[in-house]
PATORKE-689807 format. One record per residue (C-alpha): residue in three letters; x, y, z. Coordinates in steps of 0.02 Angstrom, whole numbers, padded with zeros to 5 digits, always signed. Example, Ala and Ser with C-alpha at 12.3 -4.5 7.8 and 13.67 -1.06 7.14 Angstrom:
2
ala+00615-00225+00390 ser+00684-00053+00357 
***
This chain:
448
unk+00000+00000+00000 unk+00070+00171-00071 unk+00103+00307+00077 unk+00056+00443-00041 unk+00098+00580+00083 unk+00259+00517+00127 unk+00310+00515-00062 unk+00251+00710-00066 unk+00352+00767+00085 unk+00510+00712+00009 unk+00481+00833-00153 unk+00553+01013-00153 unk+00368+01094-00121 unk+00346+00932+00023 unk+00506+00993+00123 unk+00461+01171+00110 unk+00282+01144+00176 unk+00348+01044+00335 unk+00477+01163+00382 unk+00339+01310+00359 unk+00189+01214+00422 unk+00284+01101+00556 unk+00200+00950+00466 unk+00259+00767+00495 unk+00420+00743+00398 unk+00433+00515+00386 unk+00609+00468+00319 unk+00604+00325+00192 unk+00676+00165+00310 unk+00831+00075+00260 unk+00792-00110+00296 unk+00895-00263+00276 unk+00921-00355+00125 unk+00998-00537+00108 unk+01169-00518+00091 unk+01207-00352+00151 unk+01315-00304+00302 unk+01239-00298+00464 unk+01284-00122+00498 unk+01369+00003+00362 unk+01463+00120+00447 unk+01553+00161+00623 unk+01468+00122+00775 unk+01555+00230+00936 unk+01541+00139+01110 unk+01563+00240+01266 unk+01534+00216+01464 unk+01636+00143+01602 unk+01529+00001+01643 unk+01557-00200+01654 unk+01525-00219+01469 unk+01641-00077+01423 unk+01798-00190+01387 unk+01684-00324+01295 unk+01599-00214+01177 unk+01737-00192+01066 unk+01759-00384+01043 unk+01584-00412+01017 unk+01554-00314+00874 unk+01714-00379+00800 unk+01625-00541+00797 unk+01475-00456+00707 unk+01615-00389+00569 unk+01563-00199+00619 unk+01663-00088+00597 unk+01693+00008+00773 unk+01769+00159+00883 unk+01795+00206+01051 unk+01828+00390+01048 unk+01737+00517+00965 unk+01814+00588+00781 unk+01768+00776+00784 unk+01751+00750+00579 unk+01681+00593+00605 unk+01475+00539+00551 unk+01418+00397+00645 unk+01300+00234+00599 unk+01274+00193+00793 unk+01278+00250+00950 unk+01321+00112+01103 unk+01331+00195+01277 unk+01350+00062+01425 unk+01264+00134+01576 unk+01283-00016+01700 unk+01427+00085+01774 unk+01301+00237+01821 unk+01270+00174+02018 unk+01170+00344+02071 unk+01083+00469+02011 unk+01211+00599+02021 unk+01296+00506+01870 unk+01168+00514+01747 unk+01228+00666+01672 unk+01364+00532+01571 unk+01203+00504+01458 unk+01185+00715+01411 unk+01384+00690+01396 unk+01410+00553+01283 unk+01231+00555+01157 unk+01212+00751+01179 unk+01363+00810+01066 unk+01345+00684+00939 unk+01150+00691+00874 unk+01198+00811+00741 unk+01335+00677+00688 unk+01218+00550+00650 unk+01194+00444+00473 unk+01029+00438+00420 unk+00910+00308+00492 unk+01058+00287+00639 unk+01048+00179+00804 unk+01079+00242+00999 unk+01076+00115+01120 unk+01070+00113+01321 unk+01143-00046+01396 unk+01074-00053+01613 unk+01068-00175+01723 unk+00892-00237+01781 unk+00831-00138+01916 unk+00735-00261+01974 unk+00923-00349+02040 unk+00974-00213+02117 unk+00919-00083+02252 unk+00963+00086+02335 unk+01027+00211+02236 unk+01072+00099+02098 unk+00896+00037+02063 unk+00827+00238+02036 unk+00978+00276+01897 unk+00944+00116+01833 unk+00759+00135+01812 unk+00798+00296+01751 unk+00866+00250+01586 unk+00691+00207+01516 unk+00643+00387+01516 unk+00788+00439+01432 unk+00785+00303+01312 unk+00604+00318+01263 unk+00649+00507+01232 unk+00800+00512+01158 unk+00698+00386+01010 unk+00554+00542+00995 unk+00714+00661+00972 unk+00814+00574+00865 unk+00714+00601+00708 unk+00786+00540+00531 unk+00721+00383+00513 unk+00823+00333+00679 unk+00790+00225+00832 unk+00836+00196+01047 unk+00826+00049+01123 unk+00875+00020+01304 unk+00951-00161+01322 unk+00957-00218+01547 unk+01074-00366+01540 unk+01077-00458+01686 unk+01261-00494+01784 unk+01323-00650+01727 unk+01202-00627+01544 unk+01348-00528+01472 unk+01387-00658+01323 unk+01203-00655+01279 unk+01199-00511+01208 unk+01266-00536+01040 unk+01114-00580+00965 unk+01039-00438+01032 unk+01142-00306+00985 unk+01150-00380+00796 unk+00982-00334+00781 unk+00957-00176+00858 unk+01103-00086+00781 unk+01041-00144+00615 unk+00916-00115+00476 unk+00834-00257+00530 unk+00742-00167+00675 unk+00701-00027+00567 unk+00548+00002+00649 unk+00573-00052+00823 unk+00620+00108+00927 unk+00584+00148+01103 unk+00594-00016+01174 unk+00660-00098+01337 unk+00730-00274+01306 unk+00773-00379+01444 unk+00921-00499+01428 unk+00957-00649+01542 unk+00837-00588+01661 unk+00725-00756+01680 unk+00804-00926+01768 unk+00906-01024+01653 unk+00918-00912+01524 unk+01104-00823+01552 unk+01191-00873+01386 unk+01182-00843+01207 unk+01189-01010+01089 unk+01301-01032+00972 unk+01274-00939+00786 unk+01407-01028+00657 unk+01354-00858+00506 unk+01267-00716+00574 unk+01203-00707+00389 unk+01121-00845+00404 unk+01091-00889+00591 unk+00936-01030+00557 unk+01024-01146+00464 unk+00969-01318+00494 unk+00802-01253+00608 unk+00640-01309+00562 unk+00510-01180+00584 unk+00309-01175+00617 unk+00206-01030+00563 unk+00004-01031+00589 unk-00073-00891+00463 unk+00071-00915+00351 unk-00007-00904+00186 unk-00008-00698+00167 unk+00035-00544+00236 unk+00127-00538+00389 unk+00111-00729+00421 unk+00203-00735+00237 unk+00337-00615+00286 unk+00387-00720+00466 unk+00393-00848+00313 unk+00509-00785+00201 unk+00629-00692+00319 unk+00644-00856+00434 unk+00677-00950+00262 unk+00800-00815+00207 unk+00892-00860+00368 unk+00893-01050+00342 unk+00751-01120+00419 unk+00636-01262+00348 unk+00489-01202+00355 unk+00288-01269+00387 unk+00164-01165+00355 unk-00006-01198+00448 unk-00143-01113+00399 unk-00359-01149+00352 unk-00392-01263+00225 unk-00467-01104+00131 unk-00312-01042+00111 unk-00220-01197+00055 unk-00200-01138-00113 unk-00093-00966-00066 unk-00015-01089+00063 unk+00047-01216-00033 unk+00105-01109-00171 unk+00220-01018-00028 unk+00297-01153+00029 unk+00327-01218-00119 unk+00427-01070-00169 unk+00506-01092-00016 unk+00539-01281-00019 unk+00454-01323+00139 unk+00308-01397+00213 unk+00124-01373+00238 unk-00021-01402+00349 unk-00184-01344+00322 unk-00308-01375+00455 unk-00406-01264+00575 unk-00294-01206+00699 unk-00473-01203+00863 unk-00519-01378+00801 unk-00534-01486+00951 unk-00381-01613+00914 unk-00273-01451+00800 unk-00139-01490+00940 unk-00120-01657+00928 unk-00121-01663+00750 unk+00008-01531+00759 unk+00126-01623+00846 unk+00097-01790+00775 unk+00141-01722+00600 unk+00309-01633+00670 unk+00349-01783+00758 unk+00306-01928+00658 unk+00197-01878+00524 unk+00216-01863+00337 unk+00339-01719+00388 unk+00444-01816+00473 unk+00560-01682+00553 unk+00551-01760+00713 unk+00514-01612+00791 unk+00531-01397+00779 unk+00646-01272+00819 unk+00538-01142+00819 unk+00360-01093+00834 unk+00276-00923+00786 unk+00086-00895+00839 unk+00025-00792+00708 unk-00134-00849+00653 unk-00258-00714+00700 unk-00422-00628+00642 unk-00530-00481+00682 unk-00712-00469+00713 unk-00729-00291+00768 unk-00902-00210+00850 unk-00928-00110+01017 unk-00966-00209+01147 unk-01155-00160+01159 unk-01164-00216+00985 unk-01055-00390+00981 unk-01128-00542+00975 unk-01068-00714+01052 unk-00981-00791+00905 unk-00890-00633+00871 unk-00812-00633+01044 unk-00779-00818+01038 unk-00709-00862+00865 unk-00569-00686+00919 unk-00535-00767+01091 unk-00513-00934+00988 unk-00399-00902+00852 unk-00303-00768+00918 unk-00280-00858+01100 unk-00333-01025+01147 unk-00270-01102+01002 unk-00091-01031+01038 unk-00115-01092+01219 unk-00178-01269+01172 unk-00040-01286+01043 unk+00102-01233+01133 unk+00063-01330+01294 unk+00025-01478+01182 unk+00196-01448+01088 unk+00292-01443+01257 unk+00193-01592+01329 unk+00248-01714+01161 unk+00432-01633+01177 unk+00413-01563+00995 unk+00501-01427+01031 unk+00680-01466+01027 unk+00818-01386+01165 unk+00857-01199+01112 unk+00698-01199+01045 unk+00606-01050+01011 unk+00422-00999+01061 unk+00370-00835+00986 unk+00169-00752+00992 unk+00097-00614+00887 unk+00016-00499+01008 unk-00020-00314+00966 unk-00028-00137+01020 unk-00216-00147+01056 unk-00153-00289+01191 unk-00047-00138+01282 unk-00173+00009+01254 unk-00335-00037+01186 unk-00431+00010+01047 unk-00598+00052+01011 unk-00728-00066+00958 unk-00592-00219+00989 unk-00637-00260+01161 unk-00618-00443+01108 unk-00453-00432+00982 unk-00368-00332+01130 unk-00428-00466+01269 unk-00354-00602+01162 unk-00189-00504+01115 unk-00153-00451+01313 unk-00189-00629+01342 unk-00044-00660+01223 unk+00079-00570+01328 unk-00008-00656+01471 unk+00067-00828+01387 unk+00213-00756+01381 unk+00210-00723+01563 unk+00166-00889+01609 unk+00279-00994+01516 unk+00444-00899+01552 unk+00493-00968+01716 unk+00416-01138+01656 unk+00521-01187+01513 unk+00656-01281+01512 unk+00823-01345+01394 unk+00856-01154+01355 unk+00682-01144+01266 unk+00618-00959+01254 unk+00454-00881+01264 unk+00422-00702+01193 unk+00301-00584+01090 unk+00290-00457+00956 unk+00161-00302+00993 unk+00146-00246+00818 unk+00067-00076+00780 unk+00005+00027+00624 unk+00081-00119+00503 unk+00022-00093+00319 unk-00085-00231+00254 unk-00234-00290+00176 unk-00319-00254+00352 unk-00247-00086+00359 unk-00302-00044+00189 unk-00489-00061+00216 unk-00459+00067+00368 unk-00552+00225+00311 unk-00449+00342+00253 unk-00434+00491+00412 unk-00423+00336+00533 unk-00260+00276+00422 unk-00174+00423+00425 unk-00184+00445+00613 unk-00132+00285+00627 unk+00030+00314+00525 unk+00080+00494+00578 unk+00047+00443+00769 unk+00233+00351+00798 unk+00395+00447+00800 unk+00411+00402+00641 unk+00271+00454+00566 unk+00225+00312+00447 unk+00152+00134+00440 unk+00270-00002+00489 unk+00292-00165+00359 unk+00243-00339+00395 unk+00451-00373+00364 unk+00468-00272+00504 unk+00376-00398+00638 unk+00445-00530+00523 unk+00632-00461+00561 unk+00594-00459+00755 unk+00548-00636+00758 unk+00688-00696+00669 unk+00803-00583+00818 unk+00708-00696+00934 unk+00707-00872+00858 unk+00898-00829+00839 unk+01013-00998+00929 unk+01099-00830+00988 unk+00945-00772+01072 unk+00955-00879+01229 unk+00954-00767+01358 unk+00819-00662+01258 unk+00658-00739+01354 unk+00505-00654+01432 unk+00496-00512+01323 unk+00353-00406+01237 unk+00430-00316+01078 unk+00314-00167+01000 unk+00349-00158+00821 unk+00269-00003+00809 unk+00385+00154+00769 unk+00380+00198+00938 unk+00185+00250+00946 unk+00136+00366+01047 unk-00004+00252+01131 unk+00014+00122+01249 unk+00214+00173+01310 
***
């Protein structure tokens, strides 16, 4: 779907009328493409903290290049500032020091990053600066402007060598429009260490993955991107769709299922097929719920089967399938459990009582199975927002544009975008990545 507005702003007469009118001004996104570099350009570390010495090494292992002191002629790609070292308030002024001179040295569509430690594990003084880096994180993304993103990253003590993963998304194109966000790292029992990743190119290879709703839009893009990373992949989806489905995978040289995900025995046909069916993979590596519908109506006005069939598809199902999966052990160790929740989940949104009921209770799976699972498998969840789709096309025209300008970066997000955030989390490399709720949203202005 054409942004039509965002194609006028970048004309001559466009620029003019921002500056004069204050207008929104959305920078096309670089995104990832197979093949490329994970980062083009110089990424700058700073801090005195107890990643400080490591950082260096681990983006030598990503191939990026890297500096420690600031070139007065220098541009930068990236932005890394360890704050683990800031232990009171009274040191939080290193963030003004280190990000403040260098915003007007920034390459388009650049990355800052905050690394903390959890405040949650520690206390006094430590635990208020610590807690304090969300607020500057979450504003320093609405200031950076030009297409660029902040993430704050808390890693744990002891979680240090899982953060590879981590930072080889967020300093990339691939989390073009992820901004704002707080990602917790090693912060769960059991879940300290990254896994092993042989070609960060290609950090899937060998791992078979499951995707319900995989035969369009954003179900089609987890597809492709997990594919373009080496998985196998099955696609599930209803027996409606089996055409679109089948030619996908195809294309993609994997495997099929269509079925109805809220039929009574789904589950167990699920995991006979991935364990000893015609499949015959003897098993998954990863599984993405994102199989989901919409049956919208205020409350006054919505019947029974439009609350249910929501609450079915979009929730139970997940729920039934992944305890079923983890009961039969067809999810192999290091394997990777990722839902497909959504802004509404966080903030509401009118006339979606139910699709925001089943989407919180998304992040409520989340919250239940962290702790619980075992043989370093992972449990996390995508929020996405404004993502431009079929759906999002039928929107009414006012409503759409509200929807895209209301982020800080005032356009629609892409269903590669949620598709790049699940491959970050069904990364071997993403270990100690567990128990987290992702918005893929541009950093909107709802639902903080």
């Amino acid at each position: 779907m054409t942004d039509r507005y965002q194609g006028f702003v970048q004309s001559s007469l466009g620029q003019l009328l921002v500056k004069t009118l204050g207008l929104p001004d959305p920078v096309p996104l670089k995104r990832y493409a197979a093949g490329e570099p994970l980062v083009t350009g110089t990424v700058l570390t700073g801090g005195s903290g107890r990643l400080a010495e490591s950082l260096p090494g681990l983006l030598d292992e990503l191939d990026v290049t890297h500096a420690q002191t600031a070139d007065p002629e220098a541009r930068y790609r990236a932005l890394v500032l360890d704050a683990t070292g800031l232990t009171d308030s009274s040191r939080l002024g290193a963030l003004r020091d280190f990000f403040g001179p260098l915003m007007r040295r920034l390459e388009t569509c650049p990355r800052l990053v905050v690394i903390g430690t959890p405040p949650e594990s520690v206390g006094g003084s430590e635990r208020v600066a610590q807690r304090a880096l969300e607020g500057f994180t979450r504003s320093l993304g609405k200031e950076v402007g030009r297409g660029g993103t902040a993430q704050l990253v808390y890693v744990a003590e002891g979680a240090e060598g899982g953060l590879l993963s981590t930072l080889a998304f967020v300093l990339s194109p691939k989390s073009a429009y992820v901004s704002g966000q707080v990602v917790r790292i090693g912060t769960t029992s059991g879940h300290a260490e990254g896994g092993e990743v042989a070609d960060w190119l290609k950090p899937l290879e060998g791992k078979v993955a499951l995707v319900t709703g995989a035969s369009r839009g954003i179900g089609e893009q987890i597809a492709r991107v997990l594919h373009r990373d080496g998985a196998t992949i099955i696609g599930v989806d209803v027996p409606q769709a089996a055409d679109s489905l089948v030619k996908l995978t195809n294309e993609l040289d994997g495997d099929y299922l269509a079925l109805d995900i809220t039929a009574k025995d789904a589950p167990q046909r699920i995991a006979h097929q991935v364990l000893r069916g015609d499949l015959g993979h003897g098993g998954v590596d990863i599984v993405v719920h994102n199989a989901g519908i919409t049956r919208d109506k205020l409350l006054a006005n919505m019947a029974e089967d439009r609350w249910e069939s929501v609450i079915g598809v979009n929730l139970t199902a997940p729920e039934r399938i992944t305890r079923e999966l983890l009961d039969q052990k067809a999810i192999r160790a290091n394997g990777r459990i990722i839902g497909v929740a959504s802004i509404a989940g966080i903030a509401g949104n009118l006339g979606q009582t139910n699709y925001a009921t089943s989407k919180a209770g998304v992040i409520g799976l989340v919250d239940s199975l962290k702790d619980d699972v075992s043989d370093g498998i992972t449990v996390n969840a995508v929020a996405p927002g404004f993502i431009e789709t079929q759906m999002t096309a039928a929107v009414p025209f006012a409503t759409r544009e509200v929807g895209r300008r209301l982020n800080a970066m005032s356009q629609g997000g892409l269903p590669v975008d949620v598709a790049e955030t699940i491959a970050w989390f069904a990364s071997p490399g993403s270990t100690a990545v567990n128990g987290n709720v992702v918005r893929v949203c541009g950093q909107m202005m709802l639902g903080a």
